[in-house]
C-alpha positions in Angstrom: 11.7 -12.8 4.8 15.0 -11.1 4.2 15.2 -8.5 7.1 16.7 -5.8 4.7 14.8 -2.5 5.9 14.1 0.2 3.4 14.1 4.0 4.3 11.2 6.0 4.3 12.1 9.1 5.4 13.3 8.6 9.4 11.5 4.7 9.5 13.1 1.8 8.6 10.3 -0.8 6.7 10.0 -4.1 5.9 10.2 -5.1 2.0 7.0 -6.2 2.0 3.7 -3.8 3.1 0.9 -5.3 4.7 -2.3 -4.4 3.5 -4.7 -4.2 6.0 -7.4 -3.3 3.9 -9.5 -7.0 4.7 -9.4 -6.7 8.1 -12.3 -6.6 9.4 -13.8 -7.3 6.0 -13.0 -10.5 4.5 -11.0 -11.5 7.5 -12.8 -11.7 10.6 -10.5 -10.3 13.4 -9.3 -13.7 14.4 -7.7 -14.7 10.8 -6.8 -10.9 11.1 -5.0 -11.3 14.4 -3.5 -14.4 12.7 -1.9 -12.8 9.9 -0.4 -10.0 11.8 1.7 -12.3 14.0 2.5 -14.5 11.1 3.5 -11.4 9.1 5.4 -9.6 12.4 7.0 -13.8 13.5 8.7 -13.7 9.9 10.3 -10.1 10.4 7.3 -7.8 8.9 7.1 -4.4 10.7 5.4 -2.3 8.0 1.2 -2.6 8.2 -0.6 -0.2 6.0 -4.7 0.9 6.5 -6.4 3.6 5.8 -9.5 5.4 7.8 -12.3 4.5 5.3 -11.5 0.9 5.4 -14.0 -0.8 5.4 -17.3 1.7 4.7 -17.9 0.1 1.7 -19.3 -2.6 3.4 -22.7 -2.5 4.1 -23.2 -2.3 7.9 -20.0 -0.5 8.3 -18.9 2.7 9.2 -14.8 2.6 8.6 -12.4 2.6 10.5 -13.0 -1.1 10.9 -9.4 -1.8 9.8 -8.3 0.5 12.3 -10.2 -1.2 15.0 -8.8 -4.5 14.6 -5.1 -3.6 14.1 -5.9 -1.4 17.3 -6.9 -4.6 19.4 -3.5 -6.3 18.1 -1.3 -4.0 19.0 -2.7 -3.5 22.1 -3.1 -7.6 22.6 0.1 -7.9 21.5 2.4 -5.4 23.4 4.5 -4.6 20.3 3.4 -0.9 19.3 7.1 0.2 19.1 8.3 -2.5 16.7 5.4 -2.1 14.2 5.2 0.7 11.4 1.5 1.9 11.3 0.3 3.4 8.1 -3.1 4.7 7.9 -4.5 7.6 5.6 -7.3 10.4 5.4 -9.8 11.1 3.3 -12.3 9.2 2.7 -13.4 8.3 5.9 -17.5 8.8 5.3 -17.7 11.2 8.9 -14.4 13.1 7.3 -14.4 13.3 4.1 -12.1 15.4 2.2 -8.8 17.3 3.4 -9.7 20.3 4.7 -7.4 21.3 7.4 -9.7 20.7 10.4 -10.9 17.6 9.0 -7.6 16.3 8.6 -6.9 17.3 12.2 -10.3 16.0 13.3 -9.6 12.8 11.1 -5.9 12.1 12.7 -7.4 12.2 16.1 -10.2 9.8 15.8 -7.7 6.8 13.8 -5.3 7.0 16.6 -8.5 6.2 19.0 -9.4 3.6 17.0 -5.4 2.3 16.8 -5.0 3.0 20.2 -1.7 4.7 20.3 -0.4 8.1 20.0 1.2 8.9 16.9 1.3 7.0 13.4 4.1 6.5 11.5 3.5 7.3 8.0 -0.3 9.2 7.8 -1.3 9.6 3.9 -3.9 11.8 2.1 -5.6 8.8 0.9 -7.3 10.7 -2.6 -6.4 14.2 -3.4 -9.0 17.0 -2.6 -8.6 19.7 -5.3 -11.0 22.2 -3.8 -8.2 22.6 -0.8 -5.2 24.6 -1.8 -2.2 22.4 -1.0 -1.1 24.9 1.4 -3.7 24.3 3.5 -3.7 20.5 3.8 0.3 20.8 4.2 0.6 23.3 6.9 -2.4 21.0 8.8 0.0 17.8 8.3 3.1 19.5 9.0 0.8 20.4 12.5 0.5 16.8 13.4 4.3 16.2 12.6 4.8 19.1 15.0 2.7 17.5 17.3 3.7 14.4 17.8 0.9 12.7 16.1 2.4 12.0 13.0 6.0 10.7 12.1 5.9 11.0 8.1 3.4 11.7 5.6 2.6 10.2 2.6 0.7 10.9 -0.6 -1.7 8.3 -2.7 -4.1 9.4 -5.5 -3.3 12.8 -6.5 -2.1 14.3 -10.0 1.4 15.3 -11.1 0.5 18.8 -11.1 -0.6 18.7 -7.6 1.9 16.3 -6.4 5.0 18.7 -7.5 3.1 22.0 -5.8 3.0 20.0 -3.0 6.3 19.5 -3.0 7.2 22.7 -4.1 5.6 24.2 -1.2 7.2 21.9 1.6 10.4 22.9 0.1 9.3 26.7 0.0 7.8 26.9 3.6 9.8 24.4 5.2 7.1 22.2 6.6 6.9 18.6 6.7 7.4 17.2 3.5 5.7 13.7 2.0 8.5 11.1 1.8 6.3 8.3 -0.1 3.9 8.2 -2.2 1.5 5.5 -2.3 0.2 4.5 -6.1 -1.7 2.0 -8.1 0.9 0.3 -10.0 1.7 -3.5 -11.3 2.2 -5.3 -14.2 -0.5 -5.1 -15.8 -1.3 -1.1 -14.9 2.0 1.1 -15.1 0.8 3.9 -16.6 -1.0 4.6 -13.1 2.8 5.8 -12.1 5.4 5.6 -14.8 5.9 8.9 -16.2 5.6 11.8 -14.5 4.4 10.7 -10.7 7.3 8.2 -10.6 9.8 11.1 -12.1 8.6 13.4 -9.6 8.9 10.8 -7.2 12.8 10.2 -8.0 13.0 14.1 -8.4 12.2 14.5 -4.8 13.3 11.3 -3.4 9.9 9.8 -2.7 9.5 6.2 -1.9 7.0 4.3 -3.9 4.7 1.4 -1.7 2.1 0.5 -4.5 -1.2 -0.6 -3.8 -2.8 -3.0 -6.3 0.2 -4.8 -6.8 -1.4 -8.0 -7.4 -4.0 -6.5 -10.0 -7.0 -7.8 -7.3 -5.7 -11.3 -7.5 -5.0 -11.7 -11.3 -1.1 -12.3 -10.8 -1.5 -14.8 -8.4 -2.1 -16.8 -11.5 -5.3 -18.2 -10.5 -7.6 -16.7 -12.9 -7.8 -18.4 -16.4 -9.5 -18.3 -19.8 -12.9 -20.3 -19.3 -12.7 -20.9 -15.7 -15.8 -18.9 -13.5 -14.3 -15.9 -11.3 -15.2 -16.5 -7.8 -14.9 -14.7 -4.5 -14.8 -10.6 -3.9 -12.5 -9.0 -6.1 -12.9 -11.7 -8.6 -14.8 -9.6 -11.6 -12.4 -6.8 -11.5 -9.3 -9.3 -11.6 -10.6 -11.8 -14.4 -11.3 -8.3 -17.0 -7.3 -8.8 -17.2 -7.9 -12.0 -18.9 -9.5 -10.2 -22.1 -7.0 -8.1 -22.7 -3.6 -8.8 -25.2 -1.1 -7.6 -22.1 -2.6 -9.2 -19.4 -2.4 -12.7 -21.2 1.3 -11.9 -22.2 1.9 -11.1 -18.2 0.1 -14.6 -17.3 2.1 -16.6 -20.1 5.9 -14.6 -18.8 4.2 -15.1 -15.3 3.6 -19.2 -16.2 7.5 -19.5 -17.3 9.3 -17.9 -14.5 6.9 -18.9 -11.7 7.9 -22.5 -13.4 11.7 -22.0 -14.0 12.3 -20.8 -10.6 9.4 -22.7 -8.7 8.3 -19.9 -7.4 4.8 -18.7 -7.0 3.2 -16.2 -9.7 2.8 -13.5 -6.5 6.3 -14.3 -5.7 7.2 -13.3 -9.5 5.1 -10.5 -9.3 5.5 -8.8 -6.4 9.5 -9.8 -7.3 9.2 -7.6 -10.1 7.2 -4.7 -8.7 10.2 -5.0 -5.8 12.6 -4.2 -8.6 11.4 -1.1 -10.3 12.6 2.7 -9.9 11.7 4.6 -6.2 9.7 1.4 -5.0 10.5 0.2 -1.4 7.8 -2.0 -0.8 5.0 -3.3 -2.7 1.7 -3.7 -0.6 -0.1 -6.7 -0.4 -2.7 -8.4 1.7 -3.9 -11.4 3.4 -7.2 -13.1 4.3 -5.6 -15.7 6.0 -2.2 -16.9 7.1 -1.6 -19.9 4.7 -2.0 -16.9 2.1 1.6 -15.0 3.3 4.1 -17.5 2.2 4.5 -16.4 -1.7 4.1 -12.8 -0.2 6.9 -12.8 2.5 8.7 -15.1 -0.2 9.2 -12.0 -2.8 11.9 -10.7 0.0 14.0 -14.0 -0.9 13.6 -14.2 -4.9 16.3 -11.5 -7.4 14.8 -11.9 -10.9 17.5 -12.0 -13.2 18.0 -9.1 -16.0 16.6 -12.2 -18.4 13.1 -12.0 -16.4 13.1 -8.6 -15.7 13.0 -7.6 -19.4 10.9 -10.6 -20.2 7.8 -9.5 -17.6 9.2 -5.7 -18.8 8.2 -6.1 -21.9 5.0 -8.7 -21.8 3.2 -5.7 -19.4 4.3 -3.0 -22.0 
Protein backbone atom coordinates (compact mmCIF):
# COMPACT_ATOMS: atom_id res chain seq x y z
CA UNK A 1 0.00 0.00 0.00
CA UNK A 2 1.03 3.51 -0.92
CA UNK A 3 1.91 5.17 2.59
CA UNK A 4 0.18 8.49 1.51
CA UNK A 5 -1.72 9.59 4.88
CA UNK A 6 -4.89 11.56 4.58
CA UNK A 7 -5.89 14.18 7.25
CA UNK A 8 -8.62 13.84 9.45
CA UNK A 9 -8.67 16.53 11.53
CA UNK A 10 -5.28 16.23 13.83
CA UNK A 11 -4.69 12.14 12.60
CA UNK A 12 -2.96 11.20 9.75
CA UNK A 13 -4.85 7.73 8.12
CA UNK A 14 -4.17 5.25 5.89
CA UNK A 15 -6.06 5.31 2.40
CA UNK A 16 -7.63 2.43 3.11
CA UNK A 17 -10.17 1.88 6.39
CA UNK A 18 -10.29 -1.29 8.01
CA UNK A 19 -13.57 -2.58 8.78
CA UNK A 20 -13.64 -4.38 11.74
CA UNK A 21 -17.12 -5.12 11.68
CA UNK A 22 -16.40 -9.33 11.16
CA UNK A 23 -14.37 -9.53 13.89
CA UNK A 24 -15.51 -11.64 16.11
CA UNK A 25 -18.32 -12.55 13.74
CA UNK A 26 -17.31 -14.13 10.61
CA UNK A 27 -13.75 -14.07 11.63
CA UNK A 28 -12.83 -15.92 14.61
CA UNK A 29 -10.20 -13.87 16.46
CA UNK A 30 -7.37 -15.77 15.04
CA UNK A 31 -8.12 -14.95 11.19
CA UNK A 32 -9.01 -11.53 12.98
CA UNK A 33 -5.62 -11.23 14.64
CA UNK A 34 -4.29 -12.27 11.12
CA UNK A 35 -5.75 -9.60 9.21
CA UNK A 36 -4.78 -6.85 11.51
CA UNK A 37 -1.05 -7.58 11.19
CA UNK A 38 -1.38 -8.19 7.52
CA UNK A 39 -3.27 -4.88 7.17
CA UNK A 40 -0.72 -2.93 9.89
CA UNK A 41 2.76 -5.16 7.94
CA UNK A 42 1.63 -3.39 4.54
CA UNK A 43 1.42 0.25 6.18
CA UNK A 44 -2.47 0.27 7.36
CA UNK A 45 -2.96 2.37 10.60
CA UNK A 46 -6.64 3.22 10.24
CA UNK A 47 -9.06 0.30 11.91
CA UNK A 48 -12.62 1.29 12.19
CA UNK A 49 -15.48 -0.63 14.72
CA UNK A 50 -18.22 0.35 16.31
CA UNK A 51 -19.71 -0.61 19.93
CA UNK A 52 -22.75 -2.67 18.66
CA UNK A 53 -20.66 -4.82 16.58
CA UNK A 54 -21.52 -7.73 16.69
CA UNK A 55 -25.19 -7.83 18.74
CA UNK A 56 -26.84 -8.97 15.87
CA UNK A 57 -25.52 -12.16 16.36
CA UNK A 58 -27.34 -14.35 18.24
CA UNK A 59 -25.40 -15.18 21.46
CA UNK A 60 -23.79 -11.93 21.45
CA UNK A 61 -23.93 -8.93 23.29
CA UNK A 62 -21.51 -6.23 21.21
CA UNK A 63 -18.79 -5.05 21.67
CA UNK A 64 -17.32 -8.21 20.31
CA UNK A 65 -15.36 -6.23 17.75
CA UNK A 66 -14.05 -4.22 20.41
CA UNK A 67 -12.91 -7.10 22.30
CA UNK A 68 -10.82 -8.62 19.72
CA UNK A 69 -9.10 -5.48 18.34
CA UNK A 70 -8.61 -4.89 22.25
CA UNK A 71 -6.62 -8.28 22.62
CA UNK A 72 -4.46 -7.17 19.42
CA UNK A 73 -3.43 -4.23 20.41
CA UNK A 74 -2.56 -5.23 23.61
CA UNK A 75 -0.78 -8.64 22.07
CA UNK A 76 0.75 -6.57 19.77
CA UNK A 77 2.37 -3.56 21.64
CA UNK A 78 1.46 -1.10 18.86
CA UNK A 79 -1.51 1.13 20.41
CA UNK A 80 0.32 4.35 19.36
CA UNK A 81 0.78 3.52 15.70
CA UNK A 82 -2.83 2.38 15.09
CA UNK A 83 -5.94 4.80 14.49
CA UNK A 84 -8.89 3.31 16.43
CA UNK A 85 -12.35 4.21 15.32
CA UNK A 86 -15.29 3.00 17.14
CA UNK A 87 -18.81 4.62 17.41
CA UNK A 88 -21.94 4.93 19.76
CA UNK A 89 -25.18 4.22 19.59
CA UNK A 90 -26.42 1.31 19.12
CA UNK A 91 -24.76 -0.67 21.54
CA UNK A 92 -27.97 -2.86 22.93
CA UNK A 93 -26.95 -1.74 26.97
CA UNK A 94 -26.56 2.03 25.42
CA UNK A 95 -28.66 2.72 23.03
CA UNK A 96 -29.23 6.13 21.84
CA UNK A 97 -27.14 9.39 22.44
CA UNK A 98 -28.23 10.89 25.26
CA UNK A 99 -25.46 12.66 26.99
CA UNK A 100 -24.77 10.27 29.88
CA UNK A 101 -25.14 7.33 27.65
CA UNK A 102 -22.62 8.60 25.40
CA UNK A 103 -20.39 9.18 28.42
CA UNK A 104 -21.43 5.84 29.87
CA UNK A 105 -20.93 4.28 26.27
CA UNK A 106 -17.19 5.89 25.69
CA UNK A 107 -16.12 4.39 28.94
CA UNK A 108 -17.11 0.85 28.53
CA UNK A 109 -15.42 0.59 24.47
CA UNK A 110 -12.26 1.85 25.82
CA UNK A 111 -12.48 -1.24 28.56
CA UNK A 112 -13.18 -3.37 26.01
CA UNK A 113 -10.20 -1.78 23.59
CA UNK A 114 -8.10 -1.60 26.35
CA UNK A 115 -6.58 1.84 26.01
CA UNK A 116 -7.38 5.20 27.04
CA UNK A 117 -8.58 7.38 24.52
CA UNK A 118 -9.89 6.66 20.76
CA UNK A 119 -9.06 8.45 17.93
CA UNK A 120 -11.98 9.20 15.94
CA UNK A 121 -15.40 8.20 18.24
CA UNK A 122 -18.66 8.49 15.89
CA UNK A 123 -22.38 8.68 16.68
CA UNK A 124 -22.94 5.60 14.90
CA UNK A 125 -27.10 6.57 13.82
CA UNK A 126 -28.55 9.82 14.67
CA UNK A 127 -30.92 10.06 17.75
CA UNK A 128 -33.45 12.78 16.97
CA UNK A 129 -35.16 12.86 20.34
CA UNK A 130 -31.66 14.45 21.67
CA UNK A 131 -31.15 18.09 20.75
CA UNK A 132 -27.72 18.29 19.09
CA UNK A 133 -26.59 20.43 21.74
CA UNK A 134 -26.71 17.95 24.12
CA UNK A 135 -24.93 15.05 22.30
CA UNK A 136 -22.23 17.80 21.30
CA UNK A 137 -21.38 19.38 24.43
CA UNK A 138 -21.13 15.48 25.96
CA UNK A 139 -18.55 14.71 22.90
CA UNK A 140 -16.79 17.78 23.17
CA UNK A 141 -16.50 16.39 27.18
CA UNK A 142 -14.62 13.39 26.18
CA UNK A 143 -12.39 15.53 23.72
CA UNK A 144 -11.76 17.63 26.80
CA UNK A 145 -11.03 14.68 28.65
CA UNK A 146 -8.70 12.99 27.01
CA UNK A 147 -10.86 10.17 25.95
CA UNK A 148 -11.55 11.08 22.63
CA UNK A 149 -9.18 12.66 19.80
CA UNK A 150 -11.90 13.53 16.98
CA UNK A 151 -15.38 12.83 16.43
CA UNK A 152 -17.15 11.71 13.66
CA UNK A 153 -20.71 11.45 12.36
CA UNK A 154 -22.45 8.40 10.37
CA UNK A 155 -26.25 8.12 9.73
CA UNK A 156 -27.83 11.36 10.37
CA UNK A 157 -29.89 13.73 7.98
CA UNK A 158 -28.70 17.02 6.28
CA UNK A 159 -30.73 19.03 8.49
CA UNK A 160 -29.30 17.62 11.54
CA UNK A 161 -25.82 17.21 10.22
CA UNK A 162 -25.54 21.23 9.40
CA UNK A 163 -27.13 22.16 13.18
CA UNK A 164 -24.60 20.17 14.33
CA UNK A 165 -22.18 21.89 12.75
CA UNK A 166 -23.68 25.02 13.20
CA UNK A 167 -23.48 24.66 16.79
CA UNK A 168 -19.76 23.55 17.14
CA UNK A 169 -19.07 26.59 15.22
CA UNK A 170 -21.42 28.70 17.48
CA UNK A 171 -20.28 27.28 20.97
CA UNK A 172 -16.87 26.47 20.06
CA UNK A 173 -16.83 22.81 21.15
CA UNK A 174 -15.38 20.00 19.39
CA UNK A 175 -16.47 19.86 16.09
CA UNK A 176 -17.01 16.43 13.75
CA UNK A 177 -14.22 16.25 11.19
CA UNK A 178 -15.62 13.09 9.19
CA UNK A 179 -18.43 11.84 8.46
CA UNK A 180 -18.90 8.32 7.96
CA UNK A 181 -21.78 7.32 5.05
CA UNK A 182 -23.10 4.54 3.01
CA UNK A 183 -21.92 5.31 -0.39
CA UNK A 184 -20.59 3.21 -3.59
CA UNK A 185 -21.24 2.70 -6.92
CA UNK A 186 -24.17 1.33 -6.97
CA UNK A 187 -25.85 3.65 -3.98
CA UNK A 188 -24.71 7.46 -4.22
CA UNK A 189 -27.66 9.01 -3.54
CA UNK A 190 -26.93 7.80 0.23
CA UNK A 191 -24.29 11.05 0.17
CA UNK A 192 -24.27 12.94 -3.08
CA UNK A 193 -26.20 15.96 -2.67
CA UNK A 194 -26.57 17.68 0.26
CA UNK A 195 -24.50 15.43 3.11
CA UNK A 196 -21.49 15.42 0.68
CA UNK A 197 -22.03 19.45 0.12
CA UNK A 198 -22.24 19.95 3.66
CA UNK A 199 -19.38 17.80 4.04
CA UNK A 200 -17.13 20.07 1.57
CA UNK A 201 -18.92 23.14 3.22
CA UNK A 202 -17.39 22.33 6.46
CA UNK A 203 -14.39 20.40 5.50
CA UNK A 204 -15.49 16.96 6.55
CA UNK A 205 -13.72 13.90 5.51
CA UNK A 206 -15.79 11.25 3.96
CA UNK A 207 -14.70 7.22 5.10
CA UNK A 208 -17.71 5.30 3.46
CA UNK A 209 -19.00 2.25 4.75
CA UNK A 210 -20.62 -0.21 2.21
CA UNK A 211 -18.14 0.57 -0.22
CA UNK A 212 -18.25 -2.78 -1.71
CA UNK A 213 -22.22 -2.92 -1.87
CA UNK A 214 -21.89 -6.26 0.67
CA UNK A 215 -19.71 -8.01 -1.83
CA UNK A 216 -21.47 -7.21 -5.14
CA UNK A 217 -18.33 -5.22 -6.60
CA UNK A 218 -16.05 -7.68 -5.96
CA UNK A 219 -17.52 -9.12 -9.08
CA UNK A 220 -18.35 -12.36 -7.82
CA UNK A 221 -21.98 -12.35 -7.95
CA UNK A 222 -23.61 -13.20 -11.44
CA UNK A 223 -26.84 -13.60 -13.31
CA UNK A 224 -28.01 -17.38 -12.60
CA UNK A 225 -25.34 -18.32 -10.21
CA UNK A 226 -26.80 -19.15 -6.30
CA UNK A 227 -25.71 -16.31 -3.65
CA UNK A 228 -23.91 -18.01 -0.98
CA UNK A 229 -22.39 -17.00 2.33
CA UNK A 230 -23.73 -13.99 4.87
CA UNK A 231 -24.19 -10.94 3.11
CA UNK A 232 -24.92 -12.76 -0.05
CA UNK A 233 -28.96 -11.93 -0.48
CA UNK A 234 -28.48 -8.36 0.09
CA UNK A 235 -25.50 -8.13 -2.50
CA UNK A 236 -27.05 -10.35 -5.39
CA UNK A 237 -30.62 -7.80 -5.31
CA UNK A 238 -27.92 -5.59 -7.31
CA UNK A 239 -27.96 -8.09 -9.96
CA UNK A 240 -31.75 -7.21 -10.85
CA UNK A 241 -31.44 -3.88 -11.22
CA UNK A 242 -30.47 -1.85 -14.86
CA UNK A 243 -27.45 0.21 -12.86
CA UNK A 244 -26.00 -2.43 -11.02
CA UNK A 245 -25.51 -4.67 -14.23
CA UNK A 246 -24.10 -1.42 -16.10
CA UNK A 247 -21.49 -1.13 -12.92
CA UNK A 248 -20.61 -5.02 -13.27
CA UNK A 249 -20.21 -4.75 -17.17
CA UNK A 250 -17.72 -1.06 -16.69
CA UNK A 251 -16.47 -3.09 -13.56
CA UNK A 252 -15.65 -6.39 -16.16
CA UNK A 253 -13.70 -3.93 -18.66
CA UNK A 254 -11.47 -2.09 -16.40
CA UNK A 255 -10.89 -4.79 -13.89
CA UNK A 256 -9.72 -6.58 -17.42
CA UNK A 257 -7.87 -3.63 -19.05
CA UNK A 258 -5.82 -2.88 -16.11
CA UNK A 259 -5.72 -6.52 -14.56
CA UNK A 260 -6.84 -5.41 -11.69
CA UNK A 261 -9.37 -6.86 -9.36
CA UNK A 262 -13.16 -5.49 -9.46
CA UNK A 263 -12.60 -4.26 -5.52
CA UNK A 264 -9.45 -2.82 -6.69
CA UNK A 265 -11.66 -0.86 -9.39
CA UNK A 266 -14.15 -0.13 -6.99
CA UNK A 267 -12.73 0.94 -4.07
CA UNK A 268 -10.30 2.87 -6.91
CA UNK A 269 -13.17 4.82 -7.77
CA UNK A 270 -14.87 5.49 -4.42
CA UNK A 271 -10.97 6.71 -3.54
CA UNK A 272 -11.52 9.27 -6.20
CA UNK A 273 -14.64 11.14 -5.44
CA UNK A 274 -15.21 14.68 -3.69
CA UNK A 275 -14.30 14.83 0.49
CA UNK A 276 -13.48 10.96 0.57
CA UNK A 277 -10.22 10.02 2.41
CA UNK A 278 -10.62 6.50 2.78
CA UNK A 279 -13.17 4.07 1.74
CA UNK A 280 -13.80 1.29 4.43
CA UNK A 281 -13.57 -2.19 3.75
CA UNK A 282 -13.27 -5.49 5.50
CA UNK A 283 -11.65 -8.74 5.77
CA UNK A 284 -12.55 -12.34 6.88
CA UNK A 285 -9.38 -13.49 6.19
CA UNK A 286 -5.89 -12.38 5.03
CA UNK A 287 -5.75 -13.78 1.49
CA UNK A 288 -8.90 -11.40 1.14
CA UNK A 289 -6.60 -7.82 1.66
CA UNK A 290 -4.64 -7.90 -1.42
CA UNK A 291 -7.24 -6.14 -4.00
CA UNK A 292 -8.09 -4.01 -0.83
CA UNK A 293 -4.58 -2.69 0.09
CA UNK A 294 -4.12 -2.79 -3.87
CA UNK A 295 -6.76 0.30 -4.43
CA UNK A 296 -3.78 2.57 -2.71
CA UNK A 297 -1.54 1.60 -5.94
CA UNK A 298 -4.25 1.90 -8.92
CA UNK A 299 -5.19 6.03 -10.48
CA UNK A 300 -8.21 5.33 -12.80
CA UNK A 301 -7.79 7.48 -15.63
CA UNK A 302 -10.47 10.38 -16.51
CA UNK A 303 -11.55 7.55 -19.31
CA UNK A 304 -12.69 5.15 -16.37
CA UNK A 305 -13.67 7.58 -14.04
CA UNK A 306 -16.47 8.84 -16.39
CA UNK A 307 -17.06 5.40 -17.64
CA UNK A 308 -17.99 3.73 -13.92
CA UNK A 309 -19.42 7.68 -13.36
CA UNK A 310 -21.88 7.22 -15.59
CA UNK A 311 -22.78 3.25 -15.58
CA UNK A 312 -23.69 3.92 -11.52
CA UNK A 313 -25.74 7.06 -12.50
Amino acid sequence: MTLTRHAIGSLQVAPLCLGGNVFGWTADETDSFAVLDAYTAAGGNFVDTADSYSAWVEGHRGGESETVIGRWLASRRNRDSVIIATKVGRHPDAMGLSAPTILRAADESLRRLGTDHIDLYYTHFDDETVPVDEILTALDELVRAGKVREIGVSNITPARLRASLEFSVRENTARYVAIQPHYNLVSRDTYEGERAALAAEYGLAALPYYALAAGFLTGKYRPGAAPTGPRAAGAARHLETERGRRVLAALDEIAANRSAAHATVALAWLAARPTVAAPIASARSADQLPPLLATADLTLTNAELALLTTASA
